[in-house]
PQR file with spaces between the fields and no chain letter, atoms N, CA, C, O and H, PARSE charges and radii, in Angstrom:
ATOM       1  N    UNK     1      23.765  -20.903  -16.344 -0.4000 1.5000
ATOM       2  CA   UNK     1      23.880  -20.417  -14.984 -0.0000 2.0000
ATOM       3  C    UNK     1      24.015  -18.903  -14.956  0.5500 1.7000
ATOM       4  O    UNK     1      23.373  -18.410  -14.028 -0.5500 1.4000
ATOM       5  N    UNK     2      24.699  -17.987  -15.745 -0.4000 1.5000
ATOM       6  CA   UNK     2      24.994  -16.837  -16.076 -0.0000 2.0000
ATOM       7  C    UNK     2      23.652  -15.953  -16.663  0.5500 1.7000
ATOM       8  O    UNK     2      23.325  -14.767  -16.685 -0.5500 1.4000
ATOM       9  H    UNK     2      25.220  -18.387  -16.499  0.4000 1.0000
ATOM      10  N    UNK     3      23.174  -17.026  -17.043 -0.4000 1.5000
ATOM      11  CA   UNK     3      21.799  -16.347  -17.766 -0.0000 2.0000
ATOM      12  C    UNK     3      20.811  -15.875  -16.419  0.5500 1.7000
ATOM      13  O    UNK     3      20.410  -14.712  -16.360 -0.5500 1.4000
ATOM      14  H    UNK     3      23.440  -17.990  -17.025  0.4000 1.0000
ATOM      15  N    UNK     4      20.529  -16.674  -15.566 -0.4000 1.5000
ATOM      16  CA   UNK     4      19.574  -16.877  -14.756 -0.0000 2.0000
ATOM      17  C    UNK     4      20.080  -14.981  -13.661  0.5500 1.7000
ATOM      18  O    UNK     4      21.054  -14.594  -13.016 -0.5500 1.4000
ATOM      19  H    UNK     4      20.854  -17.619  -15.613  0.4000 1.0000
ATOM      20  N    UNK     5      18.741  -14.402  -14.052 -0.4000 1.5000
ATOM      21  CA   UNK     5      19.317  -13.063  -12.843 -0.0000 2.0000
ATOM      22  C    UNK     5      18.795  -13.069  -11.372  0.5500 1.7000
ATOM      23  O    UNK     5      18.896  -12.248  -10.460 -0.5500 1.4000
ATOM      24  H    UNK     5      17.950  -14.717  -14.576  0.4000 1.0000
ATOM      25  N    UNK     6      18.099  -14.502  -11.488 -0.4000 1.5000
ATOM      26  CA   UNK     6      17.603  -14.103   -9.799 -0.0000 2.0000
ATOM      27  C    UNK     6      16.397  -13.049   -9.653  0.5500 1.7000
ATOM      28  O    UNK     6      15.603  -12.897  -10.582 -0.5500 1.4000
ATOM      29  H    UNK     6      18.017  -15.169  -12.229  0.4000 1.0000
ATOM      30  N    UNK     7      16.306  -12.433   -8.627 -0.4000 1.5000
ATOM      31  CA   UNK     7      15.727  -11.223   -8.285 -0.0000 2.0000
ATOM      32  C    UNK     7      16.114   -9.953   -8.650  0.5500 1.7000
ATOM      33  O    UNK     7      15.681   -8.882   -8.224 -0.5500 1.4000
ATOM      34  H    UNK     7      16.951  -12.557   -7.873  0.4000 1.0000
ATOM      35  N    UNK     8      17.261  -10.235   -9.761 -0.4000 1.5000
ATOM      36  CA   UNK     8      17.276   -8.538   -9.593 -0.0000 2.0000
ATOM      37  C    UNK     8      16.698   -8.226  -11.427  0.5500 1.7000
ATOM      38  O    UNK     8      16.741   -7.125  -11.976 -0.5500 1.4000
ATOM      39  H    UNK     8      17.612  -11.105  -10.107  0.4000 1.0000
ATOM      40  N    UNK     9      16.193   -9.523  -12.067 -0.4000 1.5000
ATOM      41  CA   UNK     9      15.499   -9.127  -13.049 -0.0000 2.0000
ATOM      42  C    UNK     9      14.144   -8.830  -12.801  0.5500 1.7000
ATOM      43  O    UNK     9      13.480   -8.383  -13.735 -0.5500 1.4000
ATOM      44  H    UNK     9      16.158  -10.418  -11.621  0.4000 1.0000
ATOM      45  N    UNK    10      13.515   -9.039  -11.470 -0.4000 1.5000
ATOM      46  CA   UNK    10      11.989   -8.893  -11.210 -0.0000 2.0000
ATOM      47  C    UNK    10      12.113   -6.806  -11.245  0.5500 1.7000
ATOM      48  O    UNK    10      12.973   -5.973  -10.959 -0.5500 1.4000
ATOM      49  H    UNK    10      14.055   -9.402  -10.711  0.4000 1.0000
ATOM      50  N    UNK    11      10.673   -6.790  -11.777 -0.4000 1.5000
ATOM      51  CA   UNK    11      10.067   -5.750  -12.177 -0.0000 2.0000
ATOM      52  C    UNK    11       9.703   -4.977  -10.733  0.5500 1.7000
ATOM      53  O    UNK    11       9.660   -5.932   -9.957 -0.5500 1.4000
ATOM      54  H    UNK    11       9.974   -7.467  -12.009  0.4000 1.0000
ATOM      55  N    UNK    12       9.516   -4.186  -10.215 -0.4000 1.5000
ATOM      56  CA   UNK    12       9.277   -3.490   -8.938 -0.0000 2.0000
ATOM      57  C    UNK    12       7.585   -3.543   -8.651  0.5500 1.7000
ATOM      58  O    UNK    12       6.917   -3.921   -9.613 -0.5500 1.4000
ATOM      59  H    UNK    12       9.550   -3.411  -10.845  0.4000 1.0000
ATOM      60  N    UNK    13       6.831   -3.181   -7.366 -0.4000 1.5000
ATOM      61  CA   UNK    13       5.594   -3.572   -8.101 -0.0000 2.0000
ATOM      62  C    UNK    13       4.776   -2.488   -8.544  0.5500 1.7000
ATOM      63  O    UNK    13       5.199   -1.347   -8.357 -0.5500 1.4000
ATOM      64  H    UNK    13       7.374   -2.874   -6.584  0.4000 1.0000
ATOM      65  N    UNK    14       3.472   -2.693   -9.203 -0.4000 1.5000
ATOM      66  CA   UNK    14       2.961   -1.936  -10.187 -0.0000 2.0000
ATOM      67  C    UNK    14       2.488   -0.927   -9.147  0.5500 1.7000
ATOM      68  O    UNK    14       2.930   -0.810   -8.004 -0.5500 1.4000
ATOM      69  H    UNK    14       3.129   -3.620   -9.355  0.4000 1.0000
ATOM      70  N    UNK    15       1.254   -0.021   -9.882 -0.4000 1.5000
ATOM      71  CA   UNK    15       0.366    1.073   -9.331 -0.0000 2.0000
ATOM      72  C    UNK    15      -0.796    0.406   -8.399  0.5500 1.7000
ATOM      73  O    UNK    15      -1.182    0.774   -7.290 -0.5500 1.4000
ATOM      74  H    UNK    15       0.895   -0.116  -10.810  0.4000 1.0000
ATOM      75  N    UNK    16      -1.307   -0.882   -9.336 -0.4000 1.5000
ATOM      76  CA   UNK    16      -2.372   -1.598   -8.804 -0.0000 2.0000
ATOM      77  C    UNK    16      -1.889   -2.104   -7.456  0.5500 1.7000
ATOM      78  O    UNK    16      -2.564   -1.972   -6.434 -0.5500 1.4000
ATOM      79  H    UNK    16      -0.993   -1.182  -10.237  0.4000 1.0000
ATOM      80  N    UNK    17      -0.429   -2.819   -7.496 -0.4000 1.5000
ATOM      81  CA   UNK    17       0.272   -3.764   -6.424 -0.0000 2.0000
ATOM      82  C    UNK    17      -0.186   -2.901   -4.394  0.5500 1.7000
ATOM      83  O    UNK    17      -0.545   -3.189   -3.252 -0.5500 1.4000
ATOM      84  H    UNK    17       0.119   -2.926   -8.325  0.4000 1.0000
ATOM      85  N    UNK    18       0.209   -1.800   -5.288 -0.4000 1.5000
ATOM      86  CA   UNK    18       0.825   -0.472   -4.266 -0.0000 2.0000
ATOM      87  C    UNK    18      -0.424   -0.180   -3.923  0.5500 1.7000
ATOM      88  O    UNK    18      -0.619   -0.093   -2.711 -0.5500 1.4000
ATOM      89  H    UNK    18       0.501   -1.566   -6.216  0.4000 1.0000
ATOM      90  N    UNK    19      -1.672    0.064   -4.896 -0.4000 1.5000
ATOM      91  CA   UNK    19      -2.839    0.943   -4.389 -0.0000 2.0000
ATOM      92  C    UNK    19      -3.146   -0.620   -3.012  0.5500 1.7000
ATOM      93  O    UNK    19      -3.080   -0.444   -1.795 -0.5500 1.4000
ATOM      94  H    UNK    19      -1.514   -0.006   -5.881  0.4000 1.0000
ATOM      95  N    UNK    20      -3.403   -1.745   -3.568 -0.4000 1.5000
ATOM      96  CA   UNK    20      -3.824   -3.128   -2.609 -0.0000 2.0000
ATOM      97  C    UNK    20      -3.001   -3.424   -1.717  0.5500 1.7000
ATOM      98  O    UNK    20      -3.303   -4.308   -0.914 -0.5500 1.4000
ATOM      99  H    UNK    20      -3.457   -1.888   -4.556  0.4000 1.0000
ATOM     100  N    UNK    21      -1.943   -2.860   -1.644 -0.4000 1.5000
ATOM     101  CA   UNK    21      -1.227   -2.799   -0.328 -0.0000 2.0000
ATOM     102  C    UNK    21      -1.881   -1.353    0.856  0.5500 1.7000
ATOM     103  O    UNK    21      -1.910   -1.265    2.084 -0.5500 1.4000
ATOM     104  H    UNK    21      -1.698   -2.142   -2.296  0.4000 1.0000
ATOM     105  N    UNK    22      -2.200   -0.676    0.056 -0.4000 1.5000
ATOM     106  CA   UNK    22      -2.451    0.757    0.793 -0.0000 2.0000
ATOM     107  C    UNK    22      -3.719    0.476    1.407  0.5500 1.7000
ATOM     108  O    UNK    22      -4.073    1.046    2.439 -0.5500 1.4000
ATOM     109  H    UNK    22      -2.176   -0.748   -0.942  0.4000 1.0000
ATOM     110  N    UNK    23      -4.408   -0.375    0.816 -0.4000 1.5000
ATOM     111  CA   UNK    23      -5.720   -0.588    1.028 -0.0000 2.0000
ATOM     112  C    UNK    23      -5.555   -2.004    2.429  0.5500 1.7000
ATOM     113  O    UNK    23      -6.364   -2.395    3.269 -0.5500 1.4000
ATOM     114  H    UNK    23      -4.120   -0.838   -0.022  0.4000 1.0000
ATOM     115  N    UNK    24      -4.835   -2.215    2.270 -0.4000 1.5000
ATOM     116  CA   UNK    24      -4.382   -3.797    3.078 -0.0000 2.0000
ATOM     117  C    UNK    24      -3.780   -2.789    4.156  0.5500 1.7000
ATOM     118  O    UNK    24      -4.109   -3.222    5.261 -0.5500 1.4000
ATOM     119  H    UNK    24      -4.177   -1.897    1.587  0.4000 1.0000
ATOM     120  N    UNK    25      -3.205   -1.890    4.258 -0.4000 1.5000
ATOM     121  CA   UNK    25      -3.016   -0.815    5.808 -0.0000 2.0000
ATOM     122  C    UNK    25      -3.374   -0.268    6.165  0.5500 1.7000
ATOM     123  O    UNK    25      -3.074    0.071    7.310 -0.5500 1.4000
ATOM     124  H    UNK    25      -2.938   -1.537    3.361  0.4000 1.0000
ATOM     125  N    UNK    26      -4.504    0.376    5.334 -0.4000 1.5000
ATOM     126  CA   UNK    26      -5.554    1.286    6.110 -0.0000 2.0000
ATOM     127  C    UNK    26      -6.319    0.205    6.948  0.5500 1.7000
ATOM     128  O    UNK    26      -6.604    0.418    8.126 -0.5500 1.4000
ATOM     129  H    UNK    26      -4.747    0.100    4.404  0.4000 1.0000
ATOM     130  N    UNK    27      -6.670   -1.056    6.253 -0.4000 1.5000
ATOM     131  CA   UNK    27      -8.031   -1.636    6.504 -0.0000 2.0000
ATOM     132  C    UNK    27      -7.213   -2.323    7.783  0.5500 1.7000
ATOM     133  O    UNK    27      -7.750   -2.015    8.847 -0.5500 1.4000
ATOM     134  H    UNK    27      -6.438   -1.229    5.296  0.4000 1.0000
ATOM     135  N    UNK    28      -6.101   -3.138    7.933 -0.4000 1.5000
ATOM     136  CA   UNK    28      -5.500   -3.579    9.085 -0.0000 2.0000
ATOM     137  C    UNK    28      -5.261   -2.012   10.195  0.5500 1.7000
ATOM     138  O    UNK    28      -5.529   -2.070   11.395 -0.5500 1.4000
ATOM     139  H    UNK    28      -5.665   -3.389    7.069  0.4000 1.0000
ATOM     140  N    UNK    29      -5.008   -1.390    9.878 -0.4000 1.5000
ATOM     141  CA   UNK    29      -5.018    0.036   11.081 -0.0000 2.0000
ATOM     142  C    UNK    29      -5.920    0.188   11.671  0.5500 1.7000
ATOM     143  O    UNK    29      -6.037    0.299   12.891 -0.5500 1.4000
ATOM     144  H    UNK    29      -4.791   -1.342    8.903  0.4000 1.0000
ATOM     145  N    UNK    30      -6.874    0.218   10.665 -0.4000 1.5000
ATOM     146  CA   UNK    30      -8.380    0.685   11.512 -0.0000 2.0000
ATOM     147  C    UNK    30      -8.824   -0.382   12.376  0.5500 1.7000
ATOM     148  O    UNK    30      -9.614   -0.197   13.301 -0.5500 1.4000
ATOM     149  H    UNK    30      -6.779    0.128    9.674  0.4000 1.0000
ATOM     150  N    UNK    31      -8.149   -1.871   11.977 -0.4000 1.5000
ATOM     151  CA   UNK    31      -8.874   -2.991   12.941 -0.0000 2.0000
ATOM     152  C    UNK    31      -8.004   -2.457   14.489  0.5500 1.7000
ATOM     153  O    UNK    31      -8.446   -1.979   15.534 -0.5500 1.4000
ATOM     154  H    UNK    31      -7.506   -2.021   11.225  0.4000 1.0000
ATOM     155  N    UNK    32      -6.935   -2.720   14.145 -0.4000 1.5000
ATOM     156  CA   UNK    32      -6.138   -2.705   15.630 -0.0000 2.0000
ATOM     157  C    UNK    32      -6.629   -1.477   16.213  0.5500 1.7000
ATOM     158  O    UNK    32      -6.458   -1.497   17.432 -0.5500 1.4000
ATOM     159  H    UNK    32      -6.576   -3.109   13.296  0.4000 1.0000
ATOM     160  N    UNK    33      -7.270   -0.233   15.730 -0.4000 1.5000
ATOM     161  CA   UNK    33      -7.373    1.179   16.231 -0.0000 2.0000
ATOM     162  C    UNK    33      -8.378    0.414   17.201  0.5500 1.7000
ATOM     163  O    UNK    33      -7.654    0.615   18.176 -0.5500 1.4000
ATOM     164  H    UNK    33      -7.410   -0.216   14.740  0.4000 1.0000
ATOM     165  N    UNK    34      -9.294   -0.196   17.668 -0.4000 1.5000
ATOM     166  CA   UNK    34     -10.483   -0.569   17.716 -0.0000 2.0000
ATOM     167  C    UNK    34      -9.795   -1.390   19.098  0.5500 1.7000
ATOM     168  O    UNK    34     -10.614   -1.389   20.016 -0.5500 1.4000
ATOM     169  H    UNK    34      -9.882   -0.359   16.876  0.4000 1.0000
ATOM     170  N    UNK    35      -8.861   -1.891   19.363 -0.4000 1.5000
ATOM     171  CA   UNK    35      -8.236   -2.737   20.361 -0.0000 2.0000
ATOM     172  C    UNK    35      -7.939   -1.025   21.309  0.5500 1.7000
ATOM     173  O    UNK    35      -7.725    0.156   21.036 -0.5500 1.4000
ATOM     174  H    UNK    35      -8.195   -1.892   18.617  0.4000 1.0000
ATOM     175  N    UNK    36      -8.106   -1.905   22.498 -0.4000 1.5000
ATOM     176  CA   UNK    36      -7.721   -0.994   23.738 -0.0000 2.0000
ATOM     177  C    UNK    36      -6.092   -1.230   23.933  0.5500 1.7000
ATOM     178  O    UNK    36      -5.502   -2.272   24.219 -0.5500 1.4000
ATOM     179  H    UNK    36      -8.280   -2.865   22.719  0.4000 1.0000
ATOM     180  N    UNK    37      -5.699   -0.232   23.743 -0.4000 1.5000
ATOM     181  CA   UNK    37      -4.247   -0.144   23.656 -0.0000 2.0000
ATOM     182  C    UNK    37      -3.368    1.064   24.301  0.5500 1.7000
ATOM     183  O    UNK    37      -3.856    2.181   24.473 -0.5500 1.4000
ATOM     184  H    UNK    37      -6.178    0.615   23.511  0.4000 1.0000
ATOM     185  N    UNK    38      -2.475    0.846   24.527 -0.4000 1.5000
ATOM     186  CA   UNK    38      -1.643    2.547   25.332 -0.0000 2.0000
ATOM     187  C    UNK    38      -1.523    3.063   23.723  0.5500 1.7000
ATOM     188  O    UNK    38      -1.589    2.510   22.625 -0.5500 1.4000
ATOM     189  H    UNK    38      -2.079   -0.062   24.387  0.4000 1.0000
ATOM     190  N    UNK    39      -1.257    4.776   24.336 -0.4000 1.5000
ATOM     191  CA   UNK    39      -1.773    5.618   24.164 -0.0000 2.0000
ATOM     192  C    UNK    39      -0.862    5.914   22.628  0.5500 1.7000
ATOM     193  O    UNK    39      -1.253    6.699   21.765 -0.5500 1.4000
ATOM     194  H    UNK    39      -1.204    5.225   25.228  0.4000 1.0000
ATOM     195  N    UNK    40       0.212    5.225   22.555 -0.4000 1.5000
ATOM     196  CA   UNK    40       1.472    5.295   21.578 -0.0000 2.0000
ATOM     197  C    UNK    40       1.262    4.581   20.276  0.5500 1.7000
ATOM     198  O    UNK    40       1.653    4.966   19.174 -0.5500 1.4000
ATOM     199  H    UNK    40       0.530    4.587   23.256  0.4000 1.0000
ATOM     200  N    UNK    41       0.541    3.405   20.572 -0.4000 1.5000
ATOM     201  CA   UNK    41      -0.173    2.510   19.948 -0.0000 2.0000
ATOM     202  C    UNK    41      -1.415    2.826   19.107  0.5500 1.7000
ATOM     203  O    UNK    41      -1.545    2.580   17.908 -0.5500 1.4000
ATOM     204  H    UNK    41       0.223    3.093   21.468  0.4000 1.0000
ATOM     205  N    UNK    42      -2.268    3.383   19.881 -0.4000 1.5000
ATOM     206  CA   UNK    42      -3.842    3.809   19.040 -0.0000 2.0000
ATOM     207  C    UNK    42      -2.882    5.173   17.843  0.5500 1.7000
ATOM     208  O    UNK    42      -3.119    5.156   16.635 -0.5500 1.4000
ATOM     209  H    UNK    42      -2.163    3.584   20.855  0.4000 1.0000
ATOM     210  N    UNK    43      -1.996    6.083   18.374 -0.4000 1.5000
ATOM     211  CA   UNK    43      -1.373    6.631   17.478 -0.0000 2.0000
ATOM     212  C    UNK    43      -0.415    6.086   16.211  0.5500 1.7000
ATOM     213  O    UNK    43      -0.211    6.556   15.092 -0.5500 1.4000
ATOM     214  H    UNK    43      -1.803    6.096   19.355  0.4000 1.0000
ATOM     215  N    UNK    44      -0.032    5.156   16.737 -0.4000 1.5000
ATOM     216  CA   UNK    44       0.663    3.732   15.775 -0.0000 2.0000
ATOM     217  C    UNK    44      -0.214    3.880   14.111  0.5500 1.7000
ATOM     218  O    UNK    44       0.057    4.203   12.954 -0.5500 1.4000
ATOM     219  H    UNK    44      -0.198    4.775   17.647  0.4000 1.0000
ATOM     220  N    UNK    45      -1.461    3.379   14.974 -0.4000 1.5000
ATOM     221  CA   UNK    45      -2.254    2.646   14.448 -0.0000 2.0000
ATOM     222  C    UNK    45      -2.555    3.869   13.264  0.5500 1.7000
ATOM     223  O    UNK    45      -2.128    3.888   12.110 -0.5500 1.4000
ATOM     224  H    UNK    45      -1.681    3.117   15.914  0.4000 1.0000
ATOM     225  N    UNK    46      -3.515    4.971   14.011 -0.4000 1.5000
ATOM     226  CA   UNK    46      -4.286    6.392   13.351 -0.0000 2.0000
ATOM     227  C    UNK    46      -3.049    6.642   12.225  0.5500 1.7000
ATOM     228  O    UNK    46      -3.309    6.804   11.032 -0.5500 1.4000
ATOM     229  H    UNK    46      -3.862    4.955   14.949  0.4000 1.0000
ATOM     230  N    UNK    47      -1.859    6.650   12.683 -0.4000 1.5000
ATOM     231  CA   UNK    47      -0.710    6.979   11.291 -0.0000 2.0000
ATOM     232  C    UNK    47      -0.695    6.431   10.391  0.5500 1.7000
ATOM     233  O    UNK    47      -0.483    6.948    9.294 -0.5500 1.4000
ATOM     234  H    UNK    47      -1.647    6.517   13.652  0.4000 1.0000
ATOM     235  N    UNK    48      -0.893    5.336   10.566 -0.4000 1.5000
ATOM     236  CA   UNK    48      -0.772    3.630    9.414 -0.0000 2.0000
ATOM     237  C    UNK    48      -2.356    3.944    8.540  0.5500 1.7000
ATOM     238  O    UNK    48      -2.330    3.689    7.336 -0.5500 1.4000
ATOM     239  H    UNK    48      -1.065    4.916   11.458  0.4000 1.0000
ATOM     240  N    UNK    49      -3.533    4.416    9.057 -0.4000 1.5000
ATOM     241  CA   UNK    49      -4.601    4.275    8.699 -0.0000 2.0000
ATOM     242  C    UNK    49      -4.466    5.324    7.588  0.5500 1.7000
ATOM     243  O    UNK    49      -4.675    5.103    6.395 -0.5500 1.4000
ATOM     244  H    UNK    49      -3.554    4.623   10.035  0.4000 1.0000
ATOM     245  N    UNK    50      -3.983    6.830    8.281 -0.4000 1.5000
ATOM     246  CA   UNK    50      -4.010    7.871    7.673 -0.0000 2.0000
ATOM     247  C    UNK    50      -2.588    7.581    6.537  0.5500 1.7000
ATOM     248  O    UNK    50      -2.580    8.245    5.500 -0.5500 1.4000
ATOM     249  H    UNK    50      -3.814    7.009    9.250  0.4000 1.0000
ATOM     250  N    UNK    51      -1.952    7.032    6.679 -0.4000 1.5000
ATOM     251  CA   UNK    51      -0.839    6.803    5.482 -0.0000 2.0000
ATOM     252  C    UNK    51      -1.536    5.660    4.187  0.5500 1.7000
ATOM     253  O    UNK    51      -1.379    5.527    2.973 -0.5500 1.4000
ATOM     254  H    UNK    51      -1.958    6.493    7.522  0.4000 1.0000
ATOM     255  N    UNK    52      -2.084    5.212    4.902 -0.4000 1.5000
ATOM     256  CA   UNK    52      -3.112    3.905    3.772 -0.0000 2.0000
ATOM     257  C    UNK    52      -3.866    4.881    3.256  0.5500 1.7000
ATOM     258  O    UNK    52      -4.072    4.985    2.047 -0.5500 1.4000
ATOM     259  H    UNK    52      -2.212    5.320    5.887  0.4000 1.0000
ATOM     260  N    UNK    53      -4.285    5.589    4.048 -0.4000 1.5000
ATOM     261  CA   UNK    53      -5.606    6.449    3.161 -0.0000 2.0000
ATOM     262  C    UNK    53      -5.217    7.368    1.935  0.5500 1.7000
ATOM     263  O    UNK    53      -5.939    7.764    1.020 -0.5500 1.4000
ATOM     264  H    UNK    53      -4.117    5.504    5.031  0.4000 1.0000
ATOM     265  N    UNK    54      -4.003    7.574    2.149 -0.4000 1.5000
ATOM     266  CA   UNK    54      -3.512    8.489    0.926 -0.0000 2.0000
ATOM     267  C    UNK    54      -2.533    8.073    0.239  0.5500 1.7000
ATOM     268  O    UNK    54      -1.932    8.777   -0.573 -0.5500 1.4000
ATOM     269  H    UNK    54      -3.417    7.252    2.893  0.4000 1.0000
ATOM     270  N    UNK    55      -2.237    6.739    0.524 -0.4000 1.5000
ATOM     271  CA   UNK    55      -1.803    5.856   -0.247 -0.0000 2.0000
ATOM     272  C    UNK    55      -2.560    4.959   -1.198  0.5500 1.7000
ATOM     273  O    UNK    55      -1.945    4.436   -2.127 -0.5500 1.4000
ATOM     274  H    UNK    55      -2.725    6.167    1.183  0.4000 1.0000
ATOM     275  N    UNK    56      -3.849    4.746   -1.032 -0.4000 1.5000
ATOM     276  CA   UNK    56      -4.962    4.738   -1.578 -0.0000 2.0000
ATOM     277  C    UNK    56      -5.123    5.509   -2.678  0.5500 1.7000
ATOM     278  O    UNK    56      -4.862    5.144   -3.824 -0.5500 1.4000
ATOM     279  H    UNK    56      -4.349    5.172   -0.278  0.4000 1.0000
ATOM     280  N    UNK    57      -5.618    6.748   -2.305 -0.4000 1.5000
ATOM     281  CA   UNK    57      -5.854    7.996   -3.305 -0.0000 2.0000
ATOM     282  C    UNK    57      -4.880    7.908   -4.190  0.5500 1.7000
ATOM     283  O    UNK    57      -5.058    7.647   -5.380 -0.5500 1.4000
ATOM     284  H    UNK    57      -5.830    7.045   -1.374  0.4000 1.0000
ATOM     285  N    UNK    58      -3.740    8.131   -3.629 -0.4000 1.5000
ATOM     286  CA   UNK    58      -2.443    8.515   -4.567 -0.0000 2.0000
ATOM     287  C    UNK    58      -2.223    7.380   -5.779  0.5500 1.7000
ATOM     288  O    UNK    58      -2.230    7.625   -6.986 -0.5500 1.4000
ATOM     289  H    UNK    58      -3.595    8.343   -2.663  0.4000 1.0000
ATOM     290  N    UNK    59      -2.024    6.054   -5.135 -0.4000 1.5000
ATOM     291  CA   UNK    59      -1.907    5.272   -6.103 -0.0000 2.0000
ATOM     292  C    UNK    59      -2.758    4.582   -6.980  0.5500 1.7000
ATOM     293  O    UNK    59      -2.360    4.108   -8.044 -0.5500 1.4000
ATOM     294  H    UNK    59      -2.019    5.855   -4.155  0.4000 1.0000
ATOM     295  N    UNK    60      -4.140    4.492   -6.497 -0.4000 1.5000
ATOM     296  CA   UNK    60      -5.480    4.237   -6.929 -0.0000 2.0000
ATOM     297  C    UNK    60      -5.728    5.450   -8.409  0.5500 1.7000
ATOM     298  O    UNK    60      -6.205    5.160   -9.507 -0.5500 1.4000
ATOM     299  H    UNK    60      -4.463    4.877   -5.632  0.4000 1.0000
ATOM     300  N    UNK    61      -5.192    6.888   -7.914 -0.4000 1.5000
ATOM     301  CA   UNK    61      -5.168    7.758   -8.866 -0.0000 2.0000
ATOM     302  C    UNK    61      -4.284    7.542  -10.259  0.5500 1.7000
ATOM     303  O    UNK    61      -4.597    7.875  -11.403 -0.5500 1.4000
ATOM     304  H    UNK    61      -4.805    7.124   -7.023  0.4000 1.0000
ATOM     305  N    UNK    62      -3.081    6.878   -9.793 -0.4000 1.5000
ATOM     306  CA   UNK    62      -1.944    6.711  -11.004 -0.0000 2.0000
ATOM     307  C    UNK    62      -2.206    5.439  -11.602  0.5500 1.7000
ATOM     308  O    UNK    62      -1.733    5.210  -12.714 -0.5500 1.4000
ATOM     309  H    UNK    62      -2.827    6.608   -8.864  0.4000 1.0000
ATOM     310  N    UNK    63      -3.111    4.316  -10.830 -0.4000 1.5000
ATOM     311  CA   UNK    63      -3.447    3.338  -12.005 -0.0000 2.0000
ATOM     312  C    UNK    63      -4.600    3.290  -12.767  0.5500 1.7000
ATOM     313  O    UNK    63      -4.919    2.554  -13.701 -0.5500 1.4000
ATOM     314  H    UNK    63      -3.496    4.502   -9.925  0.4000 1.0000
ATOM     315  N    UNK    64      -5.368    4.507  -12.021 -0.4000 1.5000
ATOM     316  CA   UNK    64      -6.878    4.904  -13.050 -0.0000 2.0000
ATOM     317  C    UNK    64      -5.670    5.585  -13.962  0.5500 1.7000
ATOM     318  O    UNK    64      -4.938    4.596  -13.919 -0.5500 1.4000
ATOM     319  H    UNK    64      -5.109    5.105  -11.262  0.4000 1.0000
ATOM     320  N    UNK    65      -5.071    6.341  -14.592 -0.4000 1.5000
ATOM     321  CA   UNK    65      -4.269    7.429  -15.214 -0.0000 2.0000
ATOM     322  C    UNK    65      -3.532    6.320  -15.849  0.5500 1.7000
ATOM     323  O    UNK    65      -3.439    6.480  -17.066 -0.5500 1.4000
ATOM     324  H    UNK    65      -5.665    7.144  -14.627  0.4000 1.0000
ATOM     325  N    UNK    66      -3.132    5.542  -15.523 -0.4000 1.5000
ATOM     326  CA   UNK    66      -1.949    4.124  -15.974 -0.0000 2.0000
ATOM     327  C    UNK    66      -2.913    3.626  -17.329  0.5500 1.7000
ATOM     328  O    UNK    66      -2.620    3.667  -18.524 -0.5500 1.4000
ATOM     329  H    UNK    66      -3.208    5.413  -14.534  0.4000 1.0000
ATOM     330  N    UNK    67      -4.146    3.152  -16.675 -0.4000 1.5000
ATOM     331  CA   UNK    67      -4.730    2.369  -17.737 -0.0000 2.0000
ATOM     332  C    UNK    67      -5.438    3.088  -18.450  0.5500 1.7000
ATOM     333  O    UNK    67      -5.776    2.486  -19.470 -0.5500 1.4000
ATOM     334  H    UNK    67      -4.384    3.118  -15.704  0.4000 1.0000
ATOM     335  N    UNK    68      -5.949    4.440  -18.368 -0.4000 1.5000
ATOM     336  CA   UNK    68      -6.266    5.296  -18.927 -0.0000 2.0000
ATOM     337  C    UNK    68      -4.891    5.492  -20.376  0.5500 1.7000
ATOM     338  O    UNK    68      -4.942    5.169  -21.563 -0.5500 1.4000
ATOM     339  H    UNK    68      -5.675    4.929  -17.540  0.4000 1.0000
ATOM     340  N    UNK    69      -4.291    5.854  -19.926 -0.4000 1.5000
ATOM     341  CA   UNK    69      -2.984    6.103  -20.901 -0.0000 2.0000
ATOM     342  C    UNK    69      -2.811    4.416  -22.119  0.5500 1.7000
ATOM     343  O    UNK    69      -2.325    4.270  -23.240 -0.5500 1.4000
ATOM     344  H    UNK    69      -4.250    6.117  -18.962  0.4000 1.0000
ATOM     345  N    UNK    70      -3.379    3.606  -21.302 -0.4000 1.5000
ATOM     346  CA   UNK    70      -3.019    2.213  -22.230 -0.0000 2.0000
ATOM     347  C    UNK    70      -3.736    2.115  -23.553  0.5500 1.7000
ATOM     348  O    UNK    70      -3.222    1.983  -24.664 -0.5500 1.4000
ATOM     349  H    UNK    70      -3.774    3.724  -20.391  0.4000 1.0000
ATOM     350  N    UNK    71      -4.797    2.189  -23.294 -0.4000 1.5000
ATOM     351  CA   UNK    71      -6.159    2.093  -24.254 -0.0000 2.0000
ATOM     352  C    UNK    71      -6.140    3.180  -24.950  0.5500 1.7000
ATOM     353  O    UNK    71      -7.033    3.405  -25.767 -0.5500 1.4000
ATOM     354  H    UNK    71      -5.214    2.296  -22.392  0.4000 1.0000
């Protein structure tokens, strides 16, 4: 019973995890941008898109560099 850590032995997630999440908010932003929405909202949206987008780059960059470093 003592052995078992639950969740706090899980690993955080990777470069890859993070770049496919970034990619999973740009690509959901840009859908909703596309809905007629008040004016707070389409800005909602443009932030989420523009935060995916360089969340993308950024982390897409450190797991090309990740697996680069492996091999």
């Amino acid at each position: 019973m003592h052995g078992h850590r639950g969740l706090t032995g899980r690993r955080g997630p990777g470069y890859g995890e993070r770049f496919l999440f970034s990619v999973a908010l740009a690509v959901v932003s840009l859908l909703w941008i596309t809905q007629d929405m008040a004016t707070w909202a389409t800005a909602t949206c443009a932030a989420g898109a523009a935060a995916g987008a360089v969340g993308v780059c950024y982390f897409g960059w450190r797991f090309l560099r990740s697996r680069g470093d492996a091999s």
